[in-house]
Backbone and ligand atoms as CSV (ligand in chain L), in Angstrom:
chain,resi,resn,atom,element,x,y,z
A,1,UNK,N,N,-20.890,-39.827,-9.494
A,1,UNK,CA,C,-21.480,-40.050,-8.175
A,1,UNK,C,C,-20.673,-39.360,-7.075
A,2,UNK,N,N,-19.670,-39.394,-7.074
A,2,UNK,CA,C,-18.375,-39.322,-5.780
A,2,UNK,C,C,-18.122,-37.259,-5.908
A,3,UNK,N,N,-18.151,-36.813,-6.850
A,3,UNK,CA,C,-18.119,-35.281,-7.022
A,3,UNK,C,C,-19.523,-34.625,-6.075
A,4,UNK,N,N,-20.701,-35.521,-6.449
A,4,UNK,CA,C,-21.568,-34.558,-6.369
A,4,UNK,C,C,-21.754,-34.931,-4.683
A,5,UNK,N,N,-21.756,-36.453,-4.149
A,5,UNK,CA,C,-21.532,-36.448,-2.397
A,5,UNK,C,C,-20.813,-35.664,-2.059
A,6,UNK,N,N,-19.461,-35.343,-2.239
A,6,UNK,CA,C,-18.840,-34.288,-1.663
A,6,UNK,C,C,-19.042,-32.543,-1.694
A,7,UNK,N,N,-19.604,-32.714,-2.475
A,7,UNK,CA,C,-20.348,-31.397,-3.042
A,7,UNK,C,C,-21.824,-31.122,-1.820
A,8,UNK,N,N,-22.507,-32.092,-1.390
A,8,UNK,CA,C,-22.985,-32.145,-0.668
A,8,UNK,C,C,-22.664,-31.693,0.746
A,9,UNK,N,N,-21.201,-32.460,0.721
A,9,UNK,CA,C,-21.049,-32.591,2.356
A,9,UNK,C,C,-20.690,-31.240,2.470
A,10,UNK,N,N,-19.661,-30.964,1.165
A,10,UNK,CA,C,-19.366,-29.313,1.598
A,10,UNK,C,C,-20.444,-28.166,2.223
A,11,UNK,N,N,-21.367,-28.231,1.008
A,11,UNK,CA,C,-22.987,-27.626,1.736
A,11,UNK,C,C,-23.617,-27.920,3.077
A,12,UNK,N,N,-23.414,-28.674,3.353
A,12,UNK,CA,C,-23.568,-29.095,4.817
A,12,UNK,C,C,-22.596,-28.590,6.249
A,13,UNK,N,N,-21.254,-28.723,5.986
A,13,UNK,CA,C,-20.343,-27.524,6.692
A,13,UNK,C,C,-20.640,-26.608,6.320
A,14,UNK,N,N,-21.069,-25.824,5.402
A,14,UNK,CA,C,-21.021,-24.509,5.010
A,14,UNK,C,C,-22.349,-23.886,6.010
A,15,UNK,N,N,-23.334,-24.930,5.981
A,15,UNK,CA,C,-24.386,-24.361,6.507
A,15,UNK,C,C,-23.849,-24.376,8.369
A,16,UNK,N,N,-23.374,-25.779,8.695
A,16,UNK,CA,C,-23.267,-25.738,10.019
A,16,UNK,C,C,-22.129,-24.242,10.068
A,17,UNK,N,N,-21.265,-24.016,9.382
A,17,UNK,CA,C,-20.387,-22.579,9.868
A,17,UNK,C,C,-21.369,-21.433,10.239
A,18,UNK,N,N,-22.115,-21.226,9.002
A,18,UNK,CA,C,-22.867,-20.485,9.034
A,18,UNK,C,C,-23.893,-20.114,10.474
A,19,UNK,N,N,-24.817,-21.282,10.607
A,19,UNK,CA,C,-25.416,-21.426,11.999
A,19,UNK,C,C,-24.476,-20.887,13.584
A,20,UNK,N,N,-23.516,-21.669,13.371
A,20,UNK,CA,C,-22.380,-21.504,14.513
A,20,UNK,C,C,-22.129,-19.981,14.358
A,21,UNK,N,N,-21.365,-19.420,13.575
A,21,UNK,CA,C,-21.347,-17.900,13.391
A,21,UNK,C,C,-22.401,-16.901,13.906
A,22,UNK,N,N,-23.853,-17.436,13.656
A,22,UNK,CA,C,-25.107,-16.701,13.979
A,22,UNK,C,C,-25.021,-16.579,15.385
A,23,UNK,N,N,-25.183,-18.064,15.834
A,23,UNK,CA,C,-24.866,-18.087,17.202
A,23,UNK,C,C,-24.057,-17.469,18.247
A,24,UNK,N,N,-22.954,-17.006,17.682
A,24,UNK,CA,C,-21.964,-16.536,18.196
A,24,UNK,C,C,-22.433,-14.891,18.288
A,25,UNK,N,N,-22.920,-14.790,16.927
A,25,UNK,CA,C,-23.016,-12.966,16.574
A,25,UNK,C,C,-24.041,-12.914,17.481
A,26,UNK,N,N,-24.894,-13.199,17.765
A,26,UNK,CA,C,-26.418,-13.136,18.722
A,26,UNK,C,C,-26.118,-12.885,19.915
A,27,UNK,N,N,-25.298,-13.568,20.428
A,27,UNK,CA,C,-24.729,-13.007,21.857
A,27,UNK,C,C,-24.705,-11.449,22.239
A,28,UNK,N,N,-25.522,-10.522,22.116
A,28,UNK,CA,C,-25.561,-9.344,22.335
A,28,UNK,C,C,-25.305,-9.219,23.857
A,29,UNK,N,N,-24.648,-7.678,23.683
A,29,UNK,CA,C,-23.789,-7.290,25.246
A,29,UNK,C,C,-25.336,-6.642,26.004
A,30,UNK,N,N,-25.507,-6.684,27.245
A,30,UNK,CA,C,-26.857,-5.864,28.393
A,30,UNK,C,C,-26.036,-5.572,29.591
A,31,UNK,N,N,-26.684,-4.654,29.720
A,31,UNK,CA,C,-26.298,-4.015,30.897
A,31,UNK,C,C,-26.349,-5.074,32.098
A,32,UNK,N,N,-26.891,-6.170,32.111
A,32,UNK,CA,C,-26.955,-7.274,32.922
A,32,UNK,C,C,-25.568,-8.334,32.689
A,33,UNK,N,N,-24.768,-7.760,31.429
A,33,UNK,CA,C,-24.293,-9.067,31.133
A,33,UNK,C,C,-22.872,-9.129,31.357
A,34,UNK,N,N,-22.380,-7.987,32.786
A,34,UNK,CA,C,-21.678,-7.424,32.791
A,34,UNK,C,C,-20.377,-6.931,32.276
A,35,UNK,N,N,-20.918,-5.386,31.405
A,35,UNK,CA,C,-20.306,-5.247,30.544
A,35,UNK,C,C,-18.514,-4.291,30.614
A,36,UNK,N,N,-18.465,-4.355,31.758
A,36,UNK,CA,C,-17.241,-3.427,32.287
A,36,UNK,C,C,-16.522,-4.364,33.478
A,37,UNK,N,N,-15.133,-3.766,33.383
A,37,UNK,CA,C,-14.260,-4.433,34.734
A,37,UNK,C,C,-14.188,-3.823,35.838
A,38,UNK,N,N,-14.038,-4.718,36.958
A,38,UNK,CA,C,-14.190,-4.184,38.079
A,38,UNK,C,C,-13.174,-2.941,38.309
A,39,UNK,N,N,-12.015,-3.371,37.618
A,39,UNK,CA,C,-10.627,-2.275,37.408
A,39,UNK,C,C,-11.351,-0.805,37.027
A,40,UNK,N,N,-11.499,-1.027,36.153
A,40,UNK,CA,C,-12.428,0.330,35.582
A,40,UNK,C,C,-12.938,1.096,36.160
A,41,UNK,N,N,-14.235,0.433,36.646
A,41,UNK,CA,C,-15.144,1.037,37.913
A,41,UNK,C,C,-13.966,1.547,38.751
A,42,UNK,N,N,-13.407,0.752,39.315
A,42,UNK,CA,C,-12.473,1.157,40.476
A,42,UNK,C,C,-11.295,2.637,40.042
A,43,UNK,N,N,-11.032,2.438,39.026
A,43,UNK,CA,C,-10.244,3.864,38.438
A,43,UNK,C,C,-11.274,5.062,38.370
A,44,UNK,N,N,-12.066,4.427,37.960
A,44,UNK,CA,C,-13.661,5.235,37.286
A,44,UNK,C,C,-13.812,6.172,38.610
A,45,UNK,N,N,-13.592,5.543,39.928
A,45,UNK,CA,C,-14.354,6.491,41.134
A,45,UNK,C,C,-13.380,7.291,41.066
A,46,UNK,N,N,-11.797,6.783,41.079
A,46,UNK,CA,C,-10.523,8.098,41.467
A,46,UNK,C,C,-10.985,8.557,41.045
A,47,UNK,N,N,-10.466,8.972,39.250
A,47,UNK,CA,C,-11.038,9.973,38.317
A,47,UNK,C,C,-12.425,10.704,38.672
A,48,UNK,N,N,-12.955,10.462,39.357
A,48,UNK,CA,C,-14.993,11.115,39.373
A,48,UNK,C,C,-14.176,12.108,40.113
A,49,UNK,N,N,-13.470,11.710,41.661
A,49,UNK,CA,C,-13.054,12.623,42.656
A,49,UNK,C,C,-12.276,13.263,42.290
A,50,UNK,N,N,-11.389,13.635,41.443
A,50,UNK,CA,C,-10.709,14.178,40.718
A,50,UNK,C,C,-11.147,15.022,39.552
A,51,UNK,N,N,-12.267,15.090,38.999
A,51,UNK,CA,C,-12.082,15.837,37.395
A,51,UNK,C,C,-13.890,16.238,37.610
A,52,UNK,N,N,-15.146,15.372,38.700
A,52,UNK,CA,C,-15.901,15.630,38.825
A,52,UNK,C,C,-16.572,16.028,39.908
A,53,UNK,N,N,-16.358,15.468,41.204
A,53,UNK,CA,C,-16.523,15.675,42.324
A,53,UNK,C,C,-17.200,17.095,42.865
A,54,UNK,N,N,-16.059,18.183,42.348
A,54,UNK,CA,C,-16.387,19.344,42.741
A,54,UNK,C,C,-17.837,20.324,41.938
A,55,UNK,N,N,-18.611,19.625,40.833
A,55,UNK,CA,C,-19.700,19.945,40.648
A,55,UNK,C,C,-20.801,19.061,40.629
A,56,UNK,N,N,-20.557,17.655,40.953
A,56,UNK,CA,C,-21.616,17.010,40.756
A,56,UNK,C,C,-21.344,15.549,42.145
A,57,UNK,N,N,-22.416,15.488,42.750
A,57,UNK,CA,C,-22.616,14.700,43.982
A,57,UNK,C,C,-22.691,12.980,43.237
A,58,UNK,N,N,-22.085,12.339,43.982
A,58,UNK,CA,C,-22.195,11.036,43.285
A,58,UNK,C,C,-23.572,10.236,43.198
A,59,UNK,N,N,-24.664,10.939,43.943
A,59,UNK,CA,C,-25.835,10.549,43.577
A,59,UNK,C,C,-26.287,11.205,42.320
A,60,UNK,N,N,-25.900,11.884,41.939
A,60,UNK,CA,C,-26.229,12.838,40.969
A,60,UNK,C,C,-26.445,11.493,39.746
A,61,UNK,N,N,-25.627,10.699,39.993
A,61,UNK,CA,C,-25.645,9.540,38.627
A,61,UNK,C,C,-25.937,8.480,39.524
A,62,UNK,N,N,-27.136,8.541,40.140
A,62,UNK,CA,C,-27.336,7.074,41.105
A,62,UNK,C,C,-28.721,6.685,40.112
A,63,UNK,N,N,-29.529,7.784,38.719
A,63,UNK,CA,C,-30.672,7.194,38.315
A,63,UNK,C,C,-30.291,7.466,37.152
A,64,UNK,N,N,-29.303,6.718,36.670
A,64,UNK,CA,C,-28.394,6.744,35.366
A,64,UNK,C,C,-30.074,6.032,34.093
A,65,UNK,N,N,-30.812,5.264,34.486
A,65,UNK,CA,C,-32.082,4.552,33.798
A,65,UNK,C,C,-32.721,5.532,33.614
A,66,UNK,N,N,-33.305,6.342,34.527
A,66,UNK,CA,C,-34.001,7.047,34.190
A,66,UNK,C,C,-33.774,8.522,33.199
A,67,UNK,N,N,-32.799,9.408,33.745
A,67,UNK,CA,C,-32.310,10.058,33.129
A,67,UNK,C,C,-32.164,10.442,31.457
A,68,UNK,N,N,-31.647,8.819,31.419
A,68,UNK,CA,C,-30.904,8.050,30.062
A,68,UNK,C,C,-32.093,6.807,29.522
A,69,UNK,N,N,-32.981,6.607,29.954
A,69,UNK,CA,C,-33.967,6.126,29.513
A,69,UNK,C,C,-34.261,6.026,27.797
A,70,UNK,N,N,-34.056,4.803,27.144
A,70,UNK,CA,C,-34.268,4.683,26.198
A,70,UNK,C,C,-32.469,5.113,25.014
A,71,UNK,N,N,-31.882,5.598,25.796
A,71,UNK,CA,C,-30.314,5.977,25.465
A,71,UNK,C,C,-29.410,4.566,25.531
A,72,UNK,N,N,-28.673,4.696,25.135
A,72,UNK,CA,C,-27.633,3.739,24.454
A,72,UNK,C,C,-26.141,4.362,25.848
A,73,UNK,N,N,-25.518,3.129,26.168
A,73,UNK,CA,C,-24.297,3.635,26.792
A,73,UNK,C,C,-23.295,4.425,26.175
A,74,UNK,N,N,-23.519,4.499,25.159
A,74,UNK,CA,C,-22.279,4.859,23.878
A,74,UNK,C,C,-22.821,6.863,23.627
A,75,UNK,N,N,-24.101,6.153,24.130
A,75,UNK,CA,C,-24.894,8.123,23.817
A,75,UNK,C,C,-24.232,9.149,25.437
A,76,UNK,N,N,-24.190,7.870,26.209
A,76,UNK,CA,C,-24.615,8.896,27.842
A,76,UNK,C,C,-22.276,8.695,27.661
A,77,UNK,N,N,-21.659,7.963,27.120
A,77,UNK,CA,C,-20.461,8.275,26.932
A,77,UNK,C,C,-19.977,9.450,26.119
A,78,UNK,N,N,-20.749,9.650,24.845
A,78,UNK,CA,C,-20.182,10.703,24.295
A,78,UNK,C,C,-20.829,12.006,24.902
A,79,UNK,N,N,-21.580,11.512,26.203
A,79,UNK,CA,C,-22.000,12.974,26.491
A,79,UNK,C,C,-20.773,13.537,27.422
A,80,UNK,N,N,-20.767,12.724,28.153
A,80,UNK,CA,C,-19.293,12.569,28.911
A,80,UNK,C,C,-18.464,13.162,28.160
A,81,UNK,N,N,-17.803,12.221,27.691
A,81,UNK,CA,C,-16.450,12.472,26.819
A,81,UNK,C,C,-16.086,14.262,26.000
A,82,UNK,N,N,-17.828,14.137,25.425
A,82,UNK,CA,C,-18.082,15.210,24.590
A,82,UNK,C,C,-18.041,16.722,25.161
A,83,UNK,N,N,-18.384,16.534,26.604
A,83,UNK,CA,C,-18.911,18.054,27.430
A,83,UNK,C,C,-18.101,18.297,28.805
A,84,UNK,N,N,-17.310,17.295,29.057
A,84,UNK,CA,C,-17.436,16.562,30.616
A,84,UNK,C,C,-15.830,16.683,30.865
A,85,UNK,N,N,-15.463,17.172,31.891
A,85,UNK,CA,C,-15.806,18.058,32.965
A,85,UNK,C,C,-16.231,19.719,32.506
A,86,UNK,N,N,-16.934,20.310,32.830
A,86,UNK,CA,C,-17.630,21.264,32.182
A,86,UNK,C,C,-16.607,22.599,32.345
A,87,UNK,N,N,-15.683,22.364,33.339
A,87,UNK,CA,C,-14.788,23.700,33.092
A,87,UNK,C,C,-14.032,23.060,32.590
A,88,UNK,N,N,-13.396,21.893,31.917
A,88,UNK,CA,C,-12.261,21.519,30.908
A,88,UNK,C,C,-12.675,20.456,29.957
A,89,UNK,N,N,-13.870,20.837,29.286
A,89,UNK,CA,C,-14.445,19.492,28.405
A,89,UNK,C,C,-13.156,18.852,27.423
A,90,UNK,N,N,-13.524,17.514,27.302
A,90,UNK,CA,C,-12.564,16.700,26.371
A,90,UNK,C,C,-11.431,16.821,27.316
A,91,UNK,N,N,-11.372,16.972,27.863
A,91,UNK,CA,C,-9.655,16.706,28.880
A,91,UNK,C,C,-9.190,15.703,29.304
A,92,UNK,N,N,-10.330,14.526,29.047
A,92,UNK,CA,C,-9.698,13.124,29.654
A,92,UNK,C,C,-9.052,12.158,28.493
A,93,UNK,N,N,-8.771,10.882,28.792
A,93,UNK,CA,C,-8.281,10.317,27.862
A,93,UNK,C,C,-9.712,9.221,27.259
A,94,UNK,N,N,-9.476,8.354,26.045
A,94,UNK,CA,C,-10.917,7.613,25.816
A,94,UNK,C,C,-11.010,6.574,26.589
A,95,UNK,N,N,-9.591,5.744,27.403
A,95,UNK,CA,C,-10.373,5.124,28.293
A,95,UNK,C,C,-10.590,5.235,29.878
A,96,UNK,N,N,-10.198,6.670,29.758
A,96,UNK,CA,C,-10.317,7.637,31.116
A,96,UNK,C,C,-11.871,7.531,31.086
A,97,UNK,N,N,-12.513,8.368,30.185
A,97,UNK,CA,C,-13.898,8.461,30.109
A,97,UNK,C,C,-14.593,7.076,30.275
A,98,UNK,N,N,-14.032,5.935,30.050
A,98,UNK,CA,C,-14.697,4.772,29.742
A,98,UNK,C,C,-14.882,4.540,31.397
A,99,UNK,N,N,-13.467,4.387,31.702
A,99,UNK,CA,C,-13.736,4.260,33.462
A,99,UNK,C,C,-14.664,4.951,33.984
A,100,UNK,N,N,-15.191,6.256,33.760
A,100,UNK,CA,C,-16.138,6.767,34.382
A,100,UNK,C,C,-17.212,6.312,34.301
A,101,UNK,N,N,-17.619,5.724,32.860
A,101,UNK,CA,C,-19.175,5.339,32.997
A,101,UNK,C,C,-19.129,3.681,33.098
A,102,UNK,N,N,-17.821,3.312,33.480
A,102,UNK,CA,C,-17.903,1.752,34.563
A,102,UNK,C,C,-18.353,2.264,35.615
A,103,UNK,N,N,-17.888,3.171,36.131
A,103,UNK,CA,C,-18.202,3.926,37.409
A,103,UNK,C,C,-19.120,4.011,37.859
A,104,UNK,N,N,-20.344,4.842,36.933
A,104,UNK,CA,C,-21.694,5.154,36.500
A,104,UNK,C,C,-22.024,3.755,36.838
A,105,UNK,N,N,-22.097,2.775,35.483
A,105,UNK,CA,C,-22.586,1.750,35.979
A,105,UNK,C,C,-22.564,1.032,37.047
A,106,UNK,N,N,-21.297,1.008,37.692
A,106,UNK,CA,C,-21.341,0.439,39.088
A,106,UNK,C,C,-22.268,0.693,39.922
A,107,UNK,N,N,-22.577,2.549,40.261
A,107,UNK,CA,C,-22.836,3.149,41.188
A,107,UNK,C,C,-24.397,2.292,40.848
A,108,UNK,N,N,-24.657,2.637,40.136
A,108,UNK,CA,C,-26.153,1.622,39.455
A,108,UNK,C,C,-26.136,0.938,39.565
A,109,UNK,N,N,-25.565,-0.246,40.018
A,109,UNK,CA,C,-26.222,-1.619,40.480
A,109,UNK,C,C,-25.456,-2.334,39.374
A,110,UNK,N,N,-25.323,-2.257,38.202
A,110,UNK,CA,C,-25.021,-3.180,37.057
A,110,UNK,C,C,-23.677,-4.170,37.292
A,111,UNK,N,N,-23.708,-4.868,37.185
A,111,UNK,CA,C,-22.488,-5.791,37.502
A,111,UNK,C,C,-21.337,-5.693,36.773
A,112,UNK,N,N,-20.182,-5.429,37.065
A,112,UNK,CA,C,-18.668,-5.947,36.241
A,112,UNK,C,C,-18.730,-7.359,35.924
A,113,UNK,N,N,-17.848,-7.205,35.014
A,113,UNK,CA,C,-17.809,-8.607,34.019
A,113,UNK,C,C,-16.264,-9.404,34.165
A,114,UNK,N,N,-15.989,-9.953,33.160
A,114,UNK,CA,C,-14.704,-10.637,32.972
A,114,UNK,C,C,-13.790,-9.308,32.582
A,115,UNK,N,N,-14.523,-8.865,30.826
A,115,UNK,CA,C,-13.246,-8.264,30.234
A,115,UNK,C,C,-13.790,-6.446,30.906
A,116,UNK,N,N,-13.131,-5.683,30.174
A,116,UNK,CA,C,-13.084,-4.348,30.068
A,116,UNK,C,C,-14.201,-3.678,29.076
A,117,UNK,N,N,-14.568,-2.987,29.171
A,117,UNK,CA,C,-15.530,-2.252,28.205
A,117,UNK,C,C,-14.286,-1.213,27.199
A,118,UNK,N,N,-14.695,-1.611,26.023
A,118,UNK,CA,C,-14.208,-0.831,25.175
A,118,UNK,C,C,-15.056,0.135,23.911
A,119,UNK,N,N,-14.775,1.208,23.269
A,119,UNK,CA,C,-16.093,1.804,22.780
A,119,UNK,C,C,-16.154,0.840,21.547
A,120,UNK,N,N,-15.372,-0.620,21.149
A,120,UNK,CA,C,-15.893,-1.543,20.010
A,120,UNK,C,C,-16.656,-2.553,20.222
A,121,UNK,N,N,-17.559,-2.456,22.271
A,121,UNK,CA,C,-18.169,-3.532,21.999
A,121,UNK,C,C,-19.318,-3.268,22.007
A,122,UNK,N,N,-20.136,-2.656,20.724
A,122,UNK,CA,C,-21.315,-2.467,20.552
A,122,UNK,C,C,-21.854,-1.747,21.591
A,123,UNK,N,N,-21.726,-0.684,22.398
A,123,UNK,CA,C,-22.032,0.257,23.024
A,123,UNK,C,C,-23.466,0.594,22.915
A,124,UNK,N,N,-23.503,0.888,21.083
A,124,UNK,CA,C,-24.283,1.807,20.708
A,124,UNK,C,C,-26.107,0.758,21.287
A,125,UNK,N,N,-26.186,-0.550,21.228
A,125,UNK,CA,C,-26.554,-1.582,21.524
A,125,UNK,C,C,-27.079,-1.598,22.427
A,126,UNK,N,N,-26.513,-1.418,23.703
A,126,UNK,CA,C,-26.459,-1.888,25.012
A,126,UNK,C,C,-27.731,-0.308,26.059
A,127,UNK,N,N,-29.004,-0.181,25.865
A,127,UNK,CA,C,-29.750,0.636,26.560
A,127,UNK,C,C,-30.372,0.655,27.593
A,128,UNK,N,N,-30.256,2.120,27.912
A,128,UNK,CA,C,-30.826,1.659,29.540
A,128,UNK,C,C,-32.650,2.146,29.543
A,129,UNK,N,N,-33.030,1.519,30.455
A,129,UNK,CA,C,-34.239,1.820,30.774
A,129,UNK,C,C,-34.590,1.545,32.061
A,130,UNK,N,N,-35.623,2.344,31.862
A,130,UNK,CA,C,-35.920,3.128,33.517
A,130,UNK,C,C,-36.945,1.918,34.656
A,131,UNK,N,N,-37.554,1.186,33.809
A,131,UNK,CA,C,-38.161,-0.151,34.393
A,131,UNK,C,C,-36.852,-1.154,34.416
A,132,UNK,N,N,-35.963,-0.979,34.514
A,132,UNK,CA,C,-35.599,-2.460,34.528
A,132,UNK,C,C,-35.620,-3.272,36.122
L,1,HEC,C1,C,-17.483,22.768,36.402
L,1,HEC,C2,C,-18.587,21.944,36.836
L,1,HEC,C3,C,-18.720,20.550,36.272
L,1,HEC,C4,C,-17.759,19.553,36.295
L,1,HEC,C5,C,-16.355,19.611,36.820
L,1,HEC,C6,C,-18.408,18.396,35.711
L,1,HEC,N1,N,-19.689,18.685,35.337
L,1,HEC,FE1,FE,-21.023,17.408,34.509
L,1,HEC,N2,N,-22.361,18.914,34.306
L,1,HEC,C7,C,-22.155,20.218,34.730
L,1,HEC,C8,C,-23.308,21.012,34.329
L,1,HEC,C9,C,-23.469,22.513,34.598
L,1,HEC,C10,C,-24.197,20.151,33.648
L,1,HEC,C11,C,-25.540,20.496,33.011
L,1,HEC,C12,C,-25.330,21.057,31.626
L,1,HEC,C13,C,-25.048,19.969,30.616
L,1,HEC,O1,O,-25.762,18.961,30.568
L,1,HEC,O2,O,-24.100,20.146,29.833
L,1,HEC,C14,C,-23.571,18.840,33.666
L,1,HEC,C15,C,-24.130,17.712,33.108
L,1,HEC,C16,C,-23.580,16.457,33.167
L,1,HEC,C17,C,-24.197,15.259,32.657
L,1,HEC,C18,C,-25.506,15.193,31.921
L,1,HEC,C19,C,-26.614,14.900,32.858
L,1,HEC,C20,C,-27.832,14.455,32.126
L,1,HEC,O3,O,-28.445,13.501,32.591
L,1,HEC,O4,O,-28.160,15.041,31.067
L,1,HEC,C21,C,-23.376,14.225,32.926
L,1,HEC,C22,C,-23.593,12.760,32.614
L,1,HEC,C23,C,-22.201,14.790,33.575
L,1,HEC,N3,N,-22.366,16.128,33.719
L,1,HEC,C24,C,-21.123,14.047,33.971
L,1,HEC,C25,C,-19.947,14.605,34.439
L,1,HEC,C26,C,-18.735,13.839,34.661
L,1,HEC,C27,C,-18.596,12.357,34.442
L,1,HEC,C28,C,-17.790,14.717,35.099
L,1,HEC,C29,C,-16.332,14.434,35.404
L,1,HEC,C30,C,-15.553,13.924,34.303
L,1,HEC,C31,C,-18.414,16.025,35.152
L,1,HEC,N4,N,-19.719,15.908,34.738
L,1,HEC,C32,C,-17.779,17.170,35.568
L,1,HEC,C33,C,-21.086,20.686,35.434
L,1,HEC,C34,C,-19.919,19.984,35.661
């Protein structure tokens, strides 16, 4: 009798872990849910005036939705990272680049958050669109 109740109860934590875990994983990052620090953004503008400024107007990324419509933050970063600044591509550091597209997002309306954006928090996830 006494083996197989406990055998039970175990199945029963196992399931509540399980549930709790789901819960946790579901929490997906949005551009609403603010996914960058205000720090960031705020480095994000030096760096623009510095490494971008001189070819591209800061409205230039004021319709970051549309543009990037249906794109992933992690896509419109490695475009950055990948091409960006166009007379010295790859010249920044990875969370040089990151500050910039806090930046981006700022200039867009999107809100800063608690932590920092890093390229492990599901980036690839997080899309913009042009209705929002
Ligand atoms: C020497 C001039 C120059 C500098 C400096 C420069 N860019 Fe660009 N950028 C360009 C040109 C030209 C294009 C268009 C060609 C392309 O997409 O590669 C472009 C395109 C882009 C695009 C793609 C636009 C789109 O919607 O497809 C982004 C984003 C961008 N630049 C961001 C930056 C950022 C951020 C910096 C600073 C780190 C920067 N650029 C510095 C010249 C420059």
């Amino acid at each position: 009798m006494l083996p197989e109740r406990s055998g039970y109860c175990k199945i029963r934590v196992f399931l509540f872990l399980l549930l709790l875990s789901g819960a946790l994983r579901g929490e997906s990052p949005s551009l609403s849910s603010g996914i960058y620090s205000e720090l960031q953004a705020q480095r994000g503008a030096d760096l623009y005036v510095v490494h971008c400024a001189h070819c591209h107007l800061p409205s230039f990324y004021t319709n970051v939705d549309v543009a990037w419509n249906g794109m992933s933050v992690l896509d419109f970063y490695y475009k950055v990272s990948g091409s960006m600044p166009a007379d010295n591509p790859r010249n920044l550091s990875q969370p040089e680049y990151l500050n910039i597209v806090a930046w981006v997002l700022a200039v867009n309306g999107y809100p800063s958050g608690n932590s920092p954006m890093l390229l492990s928090n599901k980036l690839g996830l997080v899309k913009f669109k042009s209705n929002k």
